[in-house]
Each structure stands twice: as structure tokens, then as C-alpha cells.
C-alpha positions as CSV (number, residue, x, y, z in Angstrom):
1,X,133.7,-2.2,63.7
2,X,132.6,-5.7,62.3
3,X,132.6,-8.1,65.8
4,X,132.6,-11.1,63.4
5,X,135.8,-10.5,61.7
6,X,137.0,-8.7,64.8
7,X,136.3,-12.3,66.6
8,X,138.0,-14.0,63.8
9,X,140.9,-11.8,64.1
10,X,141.6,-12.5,67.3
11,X,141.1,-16.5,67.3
12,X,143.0,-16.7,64.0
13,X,146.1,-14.9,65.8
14,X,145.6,-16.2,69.8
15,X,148.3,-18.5,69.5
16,X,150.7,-15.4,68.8
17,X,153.7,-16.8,67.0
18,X,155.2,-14.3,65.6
19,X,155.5,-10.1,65.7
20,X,152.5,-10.3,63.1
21,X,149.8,-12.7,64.7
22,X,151.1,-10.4,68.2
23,X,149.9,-7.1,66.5
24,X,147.0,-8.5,64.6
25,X,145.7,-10.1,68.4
26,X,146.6,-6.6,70.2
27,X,144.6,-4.9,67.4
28,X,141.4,-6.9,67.8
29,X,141.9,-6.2,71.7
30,X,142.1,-2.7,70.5
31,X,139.0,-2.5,68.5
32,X,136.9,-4.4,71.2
33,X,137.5,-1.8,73.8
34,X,136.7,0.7,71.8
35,X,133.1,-0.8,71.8
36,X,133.5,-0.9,75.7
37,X,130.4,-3.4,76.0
38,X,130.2,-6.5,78.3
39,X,128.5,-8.2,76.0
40,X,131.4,-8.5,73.9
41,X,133.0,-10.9,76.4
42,X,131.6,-14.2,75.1
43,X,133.8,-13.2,71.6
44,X,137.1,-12.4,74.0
45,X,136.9,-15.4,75.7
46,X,137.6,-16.8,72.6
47,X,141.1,-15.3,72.0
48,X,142.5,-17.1,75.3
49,X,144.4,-20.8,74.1
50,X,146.5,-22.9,76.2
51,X,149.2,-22.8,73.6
52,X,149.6,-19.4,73.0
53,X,153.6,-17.9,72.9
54,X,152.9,-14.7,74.6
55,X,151.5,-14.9,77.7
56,X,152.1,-10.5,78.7
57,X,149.9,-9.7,75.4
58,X,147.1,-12.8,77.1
59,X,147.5,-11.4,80.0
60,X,146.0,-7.7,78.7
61,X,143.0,-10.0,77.8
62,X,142.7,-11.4,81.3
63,X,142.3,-7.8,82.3
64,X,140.1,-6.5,79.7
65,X,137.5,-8.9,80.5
66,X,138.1,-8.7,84.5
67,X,137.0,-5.1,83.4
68,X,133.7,-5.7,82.6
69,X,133.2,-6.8,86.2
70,X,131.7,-3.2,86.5
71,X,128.5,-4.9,85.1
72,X,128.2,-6.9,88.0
73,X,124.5,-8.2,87.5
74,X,125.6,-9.2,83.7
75,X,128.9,-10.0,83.9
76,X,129.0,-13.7,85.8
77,X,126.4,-14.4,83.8
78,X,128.0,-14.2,80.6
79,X,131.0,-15.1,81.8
80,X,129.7,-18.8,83.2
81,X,127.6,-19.4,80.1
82,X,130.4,-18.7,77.5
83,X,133.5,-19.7,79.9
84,X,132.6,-23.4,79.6
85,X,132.8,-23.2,75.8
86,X,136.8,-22.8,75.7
87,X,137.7,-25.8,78.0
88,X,138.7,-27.6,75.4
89,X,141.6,-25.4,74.1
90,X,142.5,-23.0,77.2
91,X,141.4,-25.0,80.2
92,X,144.2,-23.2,81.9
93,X,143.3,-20.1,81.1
94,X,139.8,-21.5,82.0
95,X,141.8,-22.1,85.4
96,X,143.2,-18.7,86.0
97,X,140.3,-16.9,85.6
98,X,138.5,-18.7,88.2
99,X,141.2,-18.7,90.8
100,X,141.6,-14.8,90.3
101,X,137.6,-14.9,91.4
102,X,138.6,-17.2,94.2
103,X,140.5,-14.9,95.7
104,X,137.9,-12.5,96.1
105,X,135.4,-13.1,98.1
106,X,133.1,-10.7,97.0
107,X,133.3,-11.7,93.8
108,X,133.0,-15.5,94.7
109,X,129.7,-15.0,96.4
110,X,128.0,-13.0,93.6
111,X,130.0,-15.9,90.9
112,X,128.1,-18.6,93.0
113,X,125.0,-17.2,93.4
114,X,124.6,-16.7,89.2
115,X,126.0,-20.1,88.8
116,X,123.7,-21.9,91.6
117,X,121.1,-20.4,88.8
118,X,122.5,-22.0,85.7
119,X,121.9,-25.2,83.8
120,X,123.1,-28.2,85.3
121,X,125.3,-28.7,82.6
122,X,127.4,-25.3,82.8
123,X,127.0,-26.1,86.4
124,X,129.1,-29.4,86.4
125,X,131.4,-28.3,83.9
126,X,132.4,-25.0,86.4
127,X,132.2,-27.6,89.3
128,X,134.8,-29.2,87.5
129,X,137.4,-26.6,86.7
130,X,137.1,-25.6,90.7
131,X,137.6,-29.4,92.3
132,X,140.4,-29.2,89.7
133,X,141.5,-26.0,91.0
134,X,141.5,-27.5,94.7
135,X,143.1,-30.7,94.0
136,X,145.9,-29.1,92.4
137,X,146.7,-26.5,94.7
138,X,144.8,-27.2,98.1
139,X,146.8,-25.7,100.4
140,X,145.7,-22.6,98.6
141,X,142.3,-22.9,97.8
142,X,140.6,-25.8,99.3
143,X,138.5,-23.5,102.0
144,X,137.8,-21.6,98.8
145,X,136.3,-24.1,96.7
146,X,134.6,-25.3,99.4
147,X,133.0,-22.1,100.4
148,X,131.8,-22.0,96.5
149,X,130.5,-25.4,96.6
150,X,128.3,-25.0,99.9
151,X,127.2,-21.9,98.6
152,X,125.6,-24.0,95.8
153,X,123.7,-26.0,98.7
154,X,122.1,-23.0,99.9
């Protein structure tokens, strides 16, 4: 398998549109978990888009890359380096995945501890998407965010 036109593949058809750009997403899905390597996630990331018409086949990506949480000591990392990158076009998606770390707190303590770690840029921009998080649903997640944001303090 070529990752490159794999990657390609699955950017080109992320908006899925029609029956054709659905199968030619799935297959690229397909091919990449044949490889079965977390490494790999900083090219799925790039198959998520705010725009997208077929949110059950985005979903599958949601949990193909939740999968690679069995890489714990790799997988924040990768995932708050290359997560920042696709703000621009899937900021909800961006969104999602955060708030499906949130609710774990497991997971939201080891996610903090890599971020506390990171660049100040990648930092701020994951700061961001969570104070976003909590201002749009606060009831829900404010003591959440919060706990993430003191445990950058520490």
C-alpha cells in the first residue's frame, strides 16, 4: 500500500457526495487498517471535513483512530501535534474528538499530561477548541475543561 496516494484518496473523497467518493473514502479506511499502525493517524486525521455528507461512514473514522489509543504513550502525542492541523476545515470534528476524551477521565489526564509537554503553539490552539467546548456546552463539560486546564498548571 502507497500511504501517499492512500492519503490522497481519502482527502480527495472526505466530503462524500456521492455512492463513488463513499466507497473510494471506505476503501482508503480499508487499506489503512490493514497497515494497523498508529503512526498512520496524522494521514486519517486528514479525511475528517466539516462538510462532509455522510456522517455514519465519518463516524467509522472517529473509531479507527480512537483505536489506536492502544498506543497510549504515542498516541496523544500524535494526535495533539497533527489534530491542530485540520482546524481549519473540520473544527467540529476537531470538536468531537476532544469531547469523546473529555469524557474519560483516564484518558483526559494522560491527554493533558502530553499536551502540558507540547509547544506553546499546539498548546493554545488545543486550549482553544476546549474553552470552545465549554462555552458551548457548559453545563456538560465546564468541570471538565477545567480539570484539563488546571492540570496544565501543575
Amino acid at each position: 500500500m502507497d500511504i501517499k496516494i492512500e492519503t490522497e484518496r481519502l482527502q480527495k473523497n472526505r466530503l462524500m457526495r456521492n455512492n463513488e467518493e463513499i466507497a473510494e473514502f471506505e476503501l482508503a479506511l480499508d487499506n489503512f487498517l490493514e497497515l494497523d499502525d498508529c503512526e498512520n493517524m496524522k494521514y486519517l486525521l486528514k479525511g475528517f471535513d466539516d462538510k462532509t455528507e455522510e456522517l455514519g461512514v465519518t463516524w467509522r473514522l472517529v473509531h479507527i483512530i480512537e483505536s489506536c489509543r492502544i498506543h497510549k504513550e504515542r498516541y496523544y502525542e500524535i494526535f495533539a501535534r497533527e489534530v491542530v492541523k485540520i482546524l481549519d476545515f473540520a473544527s467540529e470534528w476537531v470538536q468531537i474528538l476532544h469531547i469523546r476524551i473529555l469524557n474519560s477521565p483516564e484518558e483526559l489526564n494522560k491527554y493533558a499530561i502530553v499536551v502540558k509537554n507540547l509547544d506553546n503553539d499546539i498548546k493554545n490552539k488545543i486550549f482553544q477548541v476546549m474553552i470552545k467546548i465549554k462555552e458551548e456546552k457548559a453545563e456538560k463539560f465546564s468541570n471538565k475543561v477545567n480539570k484539563f486546564l488546571e492540570l496544565q498548571d501543575n
